[in-house]
Biopython code that builds the backbone (N, CA, C, O; Angstrom):
import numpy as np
from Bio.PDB.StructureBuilder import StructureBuilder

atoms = [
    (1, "UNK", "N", (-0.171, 25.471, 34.972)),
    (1, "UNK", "CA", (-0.055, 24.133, 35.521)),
    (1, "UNK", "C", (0.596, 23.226, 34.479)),
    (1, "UNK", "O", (0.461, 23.490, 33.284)),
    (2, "UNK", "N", (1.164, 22.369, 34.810)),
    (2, "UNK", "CA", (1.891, 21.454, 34.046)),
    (2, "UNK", "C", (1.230, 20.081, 33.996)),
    (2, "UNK", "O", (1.407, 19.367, 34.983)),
    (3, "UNK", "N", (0.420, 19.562, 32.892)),
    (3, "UNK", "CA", (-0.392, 18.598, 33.174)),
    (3, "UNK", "C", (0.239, 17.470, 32.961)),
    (3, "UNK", "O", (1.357, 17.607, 32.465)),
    (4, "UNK", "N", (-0.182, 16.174, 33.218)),
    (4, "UNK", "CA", (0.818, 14.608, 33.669)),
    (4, "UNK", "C", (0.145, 14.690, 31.984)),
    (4, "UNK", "O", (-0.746, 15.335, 31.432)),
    (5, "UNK", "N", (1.154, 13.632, 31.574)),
    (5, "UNK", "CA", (1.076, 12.971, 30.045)),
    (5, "UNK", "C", (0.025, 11.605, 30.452)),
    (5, "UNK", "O", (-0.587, 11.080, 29.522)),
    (6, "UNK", "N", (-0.130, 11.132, 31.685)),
    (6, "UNK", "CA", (-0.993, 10.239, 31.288)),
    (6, "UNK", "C", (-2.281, 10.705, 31.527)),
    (6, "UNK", "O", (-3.259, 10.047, 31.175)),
    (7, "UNK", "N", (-2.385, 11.888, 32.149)),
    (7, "UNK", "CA", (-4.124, 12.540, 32.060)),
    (7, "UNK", "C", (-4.383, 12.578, 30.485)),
    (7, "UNK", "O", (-5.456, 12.172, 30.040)),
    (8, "UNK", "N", (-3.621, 12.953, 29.850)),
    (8, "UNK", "CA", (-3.631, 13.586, 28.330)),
    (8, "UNK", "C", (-2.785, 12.859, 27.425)),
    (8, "UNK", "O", (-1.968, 13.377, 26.664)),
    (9, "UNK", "N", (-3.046, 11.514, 27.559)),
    (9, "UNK", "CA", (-2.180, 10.318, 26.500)),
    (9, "UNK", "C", (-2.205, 10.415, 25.242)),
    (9, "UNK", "O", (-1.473, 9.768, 24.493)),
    (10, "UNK", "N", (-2.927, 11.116, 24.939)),
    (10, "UNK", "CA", (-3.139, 10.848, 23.595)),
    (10, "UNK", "C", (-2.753, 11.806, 22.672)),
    (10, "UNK", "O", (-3.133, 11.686, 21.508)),
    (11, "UNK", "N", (-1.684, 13.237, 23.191)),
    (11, "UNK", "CA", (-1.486, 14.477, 22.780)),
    (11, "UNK", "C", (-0.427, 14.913, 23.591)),
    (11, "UNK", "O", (-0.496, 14.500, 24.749)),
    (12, "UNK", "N", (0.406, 15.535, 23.357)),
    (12, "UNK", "CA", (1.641, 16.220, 24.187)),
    (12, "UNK", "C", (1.278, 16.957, 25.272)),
    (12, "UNK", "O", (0.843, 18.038, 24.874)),
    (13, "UNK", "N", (1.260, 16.892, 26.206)),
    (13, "UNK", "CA", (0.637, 17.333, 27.302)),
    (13, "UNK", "C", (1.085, 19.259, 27.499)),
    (13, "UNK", "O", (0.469, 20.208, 27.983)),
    (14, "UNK", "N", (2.569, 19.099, 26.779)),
    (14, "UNK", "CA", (2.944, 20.679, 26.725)),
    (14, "UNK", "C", (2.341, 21.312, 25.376)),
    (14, "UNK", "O", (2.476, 22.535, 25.419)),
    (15, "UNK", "N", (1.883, 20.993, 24.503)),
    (15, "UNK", "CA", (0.888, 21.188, 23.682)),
    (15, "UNK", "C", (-0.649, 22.133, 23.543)),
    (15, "UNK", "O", (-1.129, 22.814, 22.637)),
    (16, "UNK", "N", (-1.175, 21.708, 25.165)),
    (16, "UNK", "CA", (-2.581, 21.843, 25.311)),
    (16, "UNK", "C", (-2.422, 23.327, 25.884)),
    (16, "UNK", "O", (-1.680, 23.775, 26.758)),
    (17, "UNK", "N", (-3.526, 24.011, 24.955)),
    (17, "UNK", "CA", (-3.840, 25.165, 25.749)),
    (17, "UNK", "C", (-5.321, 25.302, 26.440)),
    (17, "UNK", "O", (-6.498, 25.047, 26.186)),
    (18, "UNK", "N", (-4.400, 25.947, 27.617)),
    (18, "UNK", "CA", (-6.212, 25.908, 28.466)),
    (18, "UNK", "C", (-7.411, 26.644, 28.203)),
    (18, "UNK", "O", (-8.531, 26.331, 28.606)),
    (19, "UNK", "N", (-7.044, 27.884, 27.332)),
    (19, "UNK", "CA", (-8.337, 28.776, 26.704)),
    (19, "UNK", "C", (-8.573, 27.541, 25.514)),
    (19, "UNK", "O", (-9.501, 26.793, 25.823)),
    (20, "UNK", "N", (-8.016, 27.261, 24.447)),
    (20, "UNK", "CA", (-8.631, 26.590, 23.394)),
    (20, "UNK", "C", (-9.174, 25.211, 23.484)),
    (20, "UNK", "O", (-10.200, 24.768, 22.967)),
    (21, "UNK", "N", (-8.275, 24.594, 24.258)),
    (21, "UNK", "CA", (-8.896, 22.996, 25.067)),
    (21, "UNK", "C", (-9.478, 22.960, 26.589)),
    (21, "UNK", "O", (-9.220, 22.014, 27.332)),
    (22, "UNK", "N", (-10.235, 23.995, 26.971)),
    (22, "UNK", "CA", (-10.768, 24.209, 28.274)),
    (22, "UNK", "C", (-11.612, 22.793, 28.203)),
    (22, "UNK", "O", (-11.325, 21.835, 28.920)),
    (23, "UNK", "N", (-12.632, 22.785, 27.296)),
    (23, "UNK", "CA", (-13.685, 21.742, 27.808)),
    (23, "UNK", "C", (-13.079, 20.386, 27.782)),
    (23, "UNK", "O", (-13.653, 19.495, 28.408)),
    (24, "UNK", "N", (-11.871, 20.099, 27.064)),
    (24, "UNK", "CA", (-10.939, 18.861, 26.842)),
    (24, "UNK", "C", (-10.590, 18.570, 28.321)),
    (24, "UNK", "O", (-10.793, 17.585, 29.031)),
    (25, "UNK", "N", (-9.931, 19.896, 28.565)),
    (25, "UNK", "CA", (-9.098, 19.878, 30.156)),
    (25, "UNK", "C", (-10.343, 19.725, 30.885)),
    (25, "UNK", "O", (-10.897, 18.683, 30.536)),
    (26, "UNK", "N", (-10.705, 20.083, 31.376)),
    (26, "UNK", "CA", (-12.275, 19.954, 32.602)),
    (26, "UNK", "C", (-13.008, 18.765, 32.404)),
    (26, "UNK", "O", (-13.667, 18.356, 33.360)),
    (27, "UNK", "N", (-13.022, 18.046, 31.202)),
    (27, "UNK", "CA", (-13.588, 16.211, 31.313)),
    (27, "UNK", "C", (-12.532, 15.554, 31.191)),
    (27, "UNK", "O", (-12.841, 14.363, 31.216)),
    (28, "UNK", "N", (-11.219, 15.708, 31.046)),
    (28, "UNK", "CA", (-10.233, 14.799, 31.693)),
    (28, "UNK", "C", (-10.071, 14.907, 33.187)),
    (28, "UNK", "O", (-10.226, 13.880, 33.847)),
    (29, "UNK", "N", (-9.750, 16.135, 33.844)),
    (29, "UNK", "CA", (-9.499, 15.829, 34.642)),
    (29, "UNK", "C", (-10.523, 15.868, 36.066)),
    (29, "UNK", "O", (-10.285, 15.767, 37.269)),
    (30, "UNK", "N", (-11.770, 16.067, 35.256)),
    (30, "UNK", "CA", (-12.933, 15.690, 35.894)),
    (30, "UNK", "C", (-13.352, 13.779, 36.249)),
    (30, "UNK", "O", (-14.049, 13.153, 37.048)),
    (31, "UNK", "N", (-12.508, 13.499, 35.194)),
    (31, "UNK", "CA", (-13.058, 12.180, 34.726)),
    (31, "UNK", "C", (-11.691, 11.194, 35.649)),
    (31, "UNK", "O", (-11.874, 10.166, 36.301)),
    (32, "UNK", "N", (-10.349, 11.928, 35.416)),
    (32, "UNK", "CA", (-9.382, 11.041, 35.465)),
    (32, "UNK", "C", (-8.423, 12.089, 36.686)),
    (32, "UNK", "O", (-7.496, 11.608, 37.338)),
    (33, "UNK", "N", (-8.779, 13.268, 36.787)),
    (33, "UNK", "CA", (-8.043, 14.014, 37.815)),
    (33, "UNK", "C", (-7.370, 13.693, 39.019)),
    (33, "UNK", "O", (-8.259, 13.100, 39.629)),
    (34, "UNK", "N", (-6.524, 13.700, 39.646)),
    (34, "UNK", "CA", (-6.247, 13.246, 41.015)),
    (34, "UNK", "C", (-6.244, 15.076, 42.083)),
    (34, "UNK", "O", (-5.864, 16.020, 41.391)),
    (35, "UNK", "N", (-6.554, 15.363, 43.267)),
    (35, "UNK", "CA", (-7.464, 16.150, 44.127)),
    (35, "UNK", "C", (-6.738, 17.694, 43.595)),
    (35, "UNK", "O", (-7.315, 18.766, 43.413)),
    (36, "UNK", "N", (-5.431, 17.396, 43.449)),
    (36, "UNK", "CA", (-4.911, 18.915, 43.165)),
    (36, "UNK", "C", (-4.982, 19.230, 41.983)),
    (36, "UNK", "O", (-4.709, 20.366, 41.597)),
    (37, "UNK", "N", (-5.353, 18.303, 41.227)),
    (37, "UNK", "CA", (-5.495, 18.936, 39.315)),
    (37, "UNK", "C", (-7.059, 19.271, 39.516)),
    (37, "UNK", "O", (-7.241, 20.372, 38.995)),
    (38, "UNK", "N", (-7.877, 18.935, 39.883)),
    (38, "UNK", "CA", (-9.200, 19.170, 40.959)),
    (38, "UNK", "C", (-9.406, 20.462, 41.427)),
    (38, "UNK", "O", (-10.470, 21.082, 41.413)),
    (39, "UNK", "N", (-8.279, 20.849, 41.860)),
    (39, "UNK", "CA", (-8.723, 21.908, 43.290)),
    (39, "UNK", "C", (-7.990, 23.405, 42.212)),
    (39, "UNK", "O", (-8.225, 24.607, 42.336)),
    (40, "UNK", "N", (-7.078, 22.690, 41.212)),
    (40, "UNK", "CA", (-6.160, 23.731, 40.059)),
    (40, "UNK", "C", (-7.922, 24.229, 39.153)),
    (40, "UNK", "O", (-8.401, 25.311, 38.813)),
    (41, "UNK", "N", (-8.185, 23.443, 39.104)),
    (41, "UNK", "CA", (-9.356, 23.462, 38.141)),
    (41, "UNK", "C", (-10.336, 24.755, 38.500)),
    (41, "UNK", "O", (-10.652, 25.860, 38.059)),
    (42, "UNK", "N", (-10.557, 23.998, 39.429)),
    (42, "UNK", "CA", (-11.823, 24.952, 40.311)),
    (42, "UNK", "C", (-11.310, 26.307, 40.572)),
    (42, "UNK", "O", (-12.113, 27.238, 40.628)),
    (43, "UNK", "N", (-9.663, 26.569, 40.786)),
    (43, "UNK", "CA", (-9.200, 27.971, 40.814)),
    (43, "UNK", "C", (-9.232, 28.614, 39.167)),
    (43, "UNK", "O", (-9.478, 29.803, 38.960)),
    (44, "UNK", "N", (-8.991, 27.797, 38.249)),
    (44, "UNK", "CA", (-8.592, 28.355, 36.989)),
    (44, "UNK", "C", (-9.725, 28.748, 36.424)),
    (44, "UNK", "O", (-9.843, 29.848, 35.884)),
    (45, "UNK", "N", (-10.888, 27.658, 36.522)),
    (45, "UNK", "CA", (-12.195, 28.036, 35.686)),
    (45, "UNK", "C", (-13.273, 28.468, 36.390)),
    (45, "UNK", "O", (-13.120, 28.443, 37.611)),
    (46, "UNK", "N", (-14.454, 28.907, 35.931)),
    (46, "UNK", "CA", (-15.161, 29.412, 36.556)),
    (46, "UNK", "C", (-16.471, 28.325, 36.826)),
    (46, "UNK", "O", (-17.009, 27.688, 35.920)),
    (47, "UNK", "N", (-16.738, 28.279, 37.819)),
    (47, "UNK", "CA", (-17.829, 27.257, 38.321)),
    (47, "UNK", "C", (-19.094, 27.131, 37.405)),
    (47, "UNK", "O", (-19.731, 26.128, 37.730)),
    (48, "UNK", "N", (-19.657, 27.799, 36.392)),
    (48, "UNK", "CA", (-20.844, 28.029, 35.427)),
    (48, "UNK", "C", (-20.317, 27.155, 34.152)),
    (48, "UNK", "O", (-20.946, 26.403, 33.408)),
    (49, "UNK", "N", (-18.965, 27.514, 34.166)),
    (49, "UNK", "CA", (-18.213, 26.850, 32.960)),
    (49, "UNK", "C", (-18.148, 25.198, 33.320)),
    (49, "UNK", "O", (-18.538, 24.230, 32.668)),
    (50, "UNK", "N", (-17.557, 25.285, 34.499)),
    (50, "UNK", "CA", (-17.325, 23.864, 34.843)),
    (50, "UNK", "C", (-18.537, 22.828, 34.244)),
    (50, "UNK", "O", (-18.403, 21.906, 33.440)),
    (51, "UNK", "N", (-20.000, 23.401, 35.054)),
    (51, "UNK", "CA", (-21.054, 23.009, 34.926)),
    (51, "UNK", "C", (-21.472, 22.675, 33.896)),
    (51, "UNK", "O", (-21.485, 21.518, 33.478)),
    (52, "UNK", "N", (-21.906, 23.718, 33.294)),
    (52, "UNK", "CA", (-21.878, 23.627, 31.573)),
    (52, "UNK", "C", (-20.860, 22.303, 30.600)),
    (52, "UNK", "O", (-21.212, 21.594, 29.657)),
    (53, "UNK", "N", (-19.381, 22.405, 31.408)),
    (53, "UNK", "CA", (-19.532, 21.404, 30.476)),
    (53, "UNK", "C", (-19.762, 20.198, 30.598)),
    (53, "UNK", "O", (-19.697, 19.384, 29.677)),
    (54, "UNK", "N", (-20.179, 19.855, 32.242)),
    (54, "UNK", "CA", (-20.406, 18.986, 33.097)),
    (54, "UNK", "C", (-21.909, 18.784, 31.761)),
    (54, "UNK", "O", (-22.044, 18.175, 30.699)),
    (55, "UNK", "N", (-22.414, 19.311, 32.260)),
    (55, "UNK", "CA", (-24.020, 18.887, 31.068)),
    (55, "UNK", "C", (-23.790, 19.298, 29.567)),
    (55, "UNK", "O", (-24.789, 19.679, 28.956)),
    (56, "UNK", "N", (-22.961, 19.273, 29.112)),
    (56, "UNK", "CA", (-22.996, 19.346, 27.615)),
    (56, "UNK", "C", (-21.959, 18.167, 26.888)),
    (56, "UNK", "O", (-21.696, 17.931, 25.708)),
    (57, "UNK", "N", (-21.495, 17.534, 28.214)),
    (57, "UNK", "CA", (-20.125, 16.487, 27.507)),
    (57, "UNK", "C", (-20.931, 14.863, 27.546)),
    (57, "UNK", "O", (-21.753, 14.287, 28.259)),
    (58, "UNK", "N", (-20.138, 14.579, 26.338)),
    (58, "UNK", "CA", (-20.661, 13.258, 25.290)),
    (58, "UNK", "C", (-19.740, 12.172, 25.945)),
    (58, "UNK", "O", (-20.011, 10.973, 25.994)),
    (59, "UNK", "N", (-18.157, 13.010, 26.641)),
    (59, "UNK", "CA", (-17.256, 12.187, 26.493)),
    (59, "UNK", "C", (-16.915, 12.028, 28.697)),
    (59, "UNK", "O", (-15.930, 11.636, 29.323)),
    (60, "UNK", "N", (-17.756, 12.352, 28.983)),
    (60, "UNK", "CA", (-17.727, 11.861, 30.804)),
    (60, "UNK", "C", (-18.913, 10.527, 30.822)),
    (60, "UNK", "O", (-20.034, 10.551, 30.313)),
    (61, "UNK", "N", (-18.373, 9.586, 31.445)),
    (61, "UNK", "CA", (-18.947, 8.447, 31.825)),
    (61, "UNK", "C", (-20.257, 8.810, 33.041)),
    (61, "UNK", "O", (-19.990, 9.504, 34.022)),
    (62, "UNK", "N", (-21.516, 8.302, 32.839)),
    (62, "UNK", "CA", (-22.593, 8.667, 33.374)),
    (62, "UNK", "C", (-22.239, 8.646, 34.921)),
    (62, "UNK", "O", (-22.900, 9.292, 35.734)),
    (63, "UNK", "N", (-21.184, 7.883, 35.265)),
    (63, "UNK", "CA", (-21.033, 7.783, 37.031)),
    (63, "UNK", "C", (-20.585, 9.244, 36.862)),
    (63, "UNK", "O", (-21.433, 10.030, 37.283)),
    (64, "UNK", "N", (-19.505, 9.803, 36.371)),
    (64, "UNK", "CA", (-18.433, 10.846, 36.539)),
    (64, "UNK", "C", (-19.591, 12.026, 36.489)),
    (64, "UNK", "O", (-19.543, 12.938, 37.314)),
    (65, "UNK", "N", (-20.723, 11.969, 35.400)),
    (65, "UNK", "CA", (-21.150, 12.941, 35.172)),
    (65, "UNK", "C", (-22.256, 13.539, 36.291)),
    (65, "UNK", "O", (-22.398, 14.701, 36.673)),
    (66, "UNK", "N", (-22.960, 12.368, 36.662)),
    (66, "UNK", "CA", (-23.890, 12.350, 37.776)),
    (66, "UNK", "C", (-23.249, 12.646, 38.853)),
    (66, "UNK", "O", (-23.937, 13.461, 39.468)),
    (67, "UNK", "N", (-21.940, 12.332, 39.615)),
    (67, "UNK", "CA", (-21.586, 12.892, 40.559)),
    (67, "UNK", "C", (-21.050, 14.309, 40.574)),
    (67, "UNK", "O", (-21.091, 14.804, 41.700)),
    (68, "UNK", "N", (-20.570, 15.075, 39.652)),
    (68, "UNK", "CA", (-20.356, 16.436, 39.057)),
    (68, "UNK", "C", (-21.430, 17.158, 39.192)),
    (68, "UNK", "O", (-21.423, 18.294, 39.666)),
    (69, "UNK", "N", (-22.763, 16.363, 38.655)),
    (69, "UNK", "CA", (-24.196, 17.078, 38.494)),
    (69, "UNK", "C", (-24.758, 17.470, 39.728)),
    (69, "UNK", "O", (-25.656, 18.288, 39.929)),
    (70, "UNK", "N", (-24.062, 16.726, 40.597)),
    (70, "UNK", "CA", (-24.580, 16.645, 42.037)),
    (70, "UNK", "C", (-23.983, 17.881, 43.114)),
    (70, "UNK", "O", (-24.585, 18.573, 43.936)),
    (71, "UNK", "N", (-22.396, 17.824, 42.687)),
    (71, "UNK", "CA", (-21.552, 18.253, 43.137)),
    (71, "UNK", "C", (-21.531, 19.559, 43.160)),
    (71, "UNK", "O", (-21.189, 20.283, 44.095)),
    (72, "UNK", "N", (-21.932, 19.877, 42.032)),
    (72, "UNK", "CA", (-22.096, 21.477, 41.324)),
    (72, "UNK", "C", (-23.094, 21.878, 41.404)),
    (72, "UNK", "O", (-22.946, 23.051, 41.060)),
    (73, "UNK", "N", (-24.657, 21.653, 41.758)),
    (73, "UNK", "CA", (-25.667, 21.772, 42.133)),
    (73, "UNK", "C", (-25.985, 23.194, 42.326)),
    (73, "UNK", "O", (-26.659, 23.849, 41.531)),
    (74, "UNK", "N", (-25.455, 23.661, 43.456)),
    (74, "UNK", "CA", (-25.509, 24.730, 43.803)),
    (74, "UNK", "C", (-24.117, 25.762, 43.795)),
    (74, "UNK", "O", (-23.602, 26.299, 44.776)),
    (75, "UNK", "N", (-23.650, 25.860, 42.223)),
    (75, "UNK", "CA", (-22.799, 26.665, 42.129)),
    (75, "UNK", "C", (-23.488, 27.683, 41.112)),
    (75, "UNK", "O", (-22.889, 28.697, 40.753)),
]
sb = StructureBuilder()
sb.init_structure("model")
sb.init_model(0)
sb.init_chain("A")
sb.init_seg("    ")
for serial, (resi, resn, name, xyz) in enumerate(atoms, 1):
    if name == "N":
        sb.init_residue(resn, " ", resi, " ")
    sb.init_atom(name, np.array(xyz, "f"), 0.0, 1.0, " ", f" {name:<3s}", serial, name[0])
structure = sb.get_structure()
């Protein structure tokens, strides 16, 4: 996938790798995603992972995180 430079402003967007910046990638575009970087996600990673970093991230805003927590519930 080719990610937008403004999901990832702060770093070259052709830069990012998805094995070494997985949990980077999954709270951006958890946080800031629009439905198909969303739906890329959910094909690329695995739903336990998602979760996980859904409850282990410092850097998702409590709305973003609580609706994720919700969302993923039963994955």
């Amino acid at each position: 996938m080719e990610f937008r430079q403004s999901l990832f402003w702060e770093r070259d967007s052709n830069t990012i790798d998805t094995f070494k910046d997985s949990q980077y990638i999954v709270e951006r575009i958890l946080e800031l995603g629009k439905d198909e970087e969303v739906k890329w996600l959910y094909n690329f990673y695995r739903p336990f992972f998602i979760k996980t970093v859904v409850s282990i991230s410092d850097s998702l805003s409590p709305k973003t995180k609580n609706l994720w927590t919700l969302l993923l519930q039963n994955e």
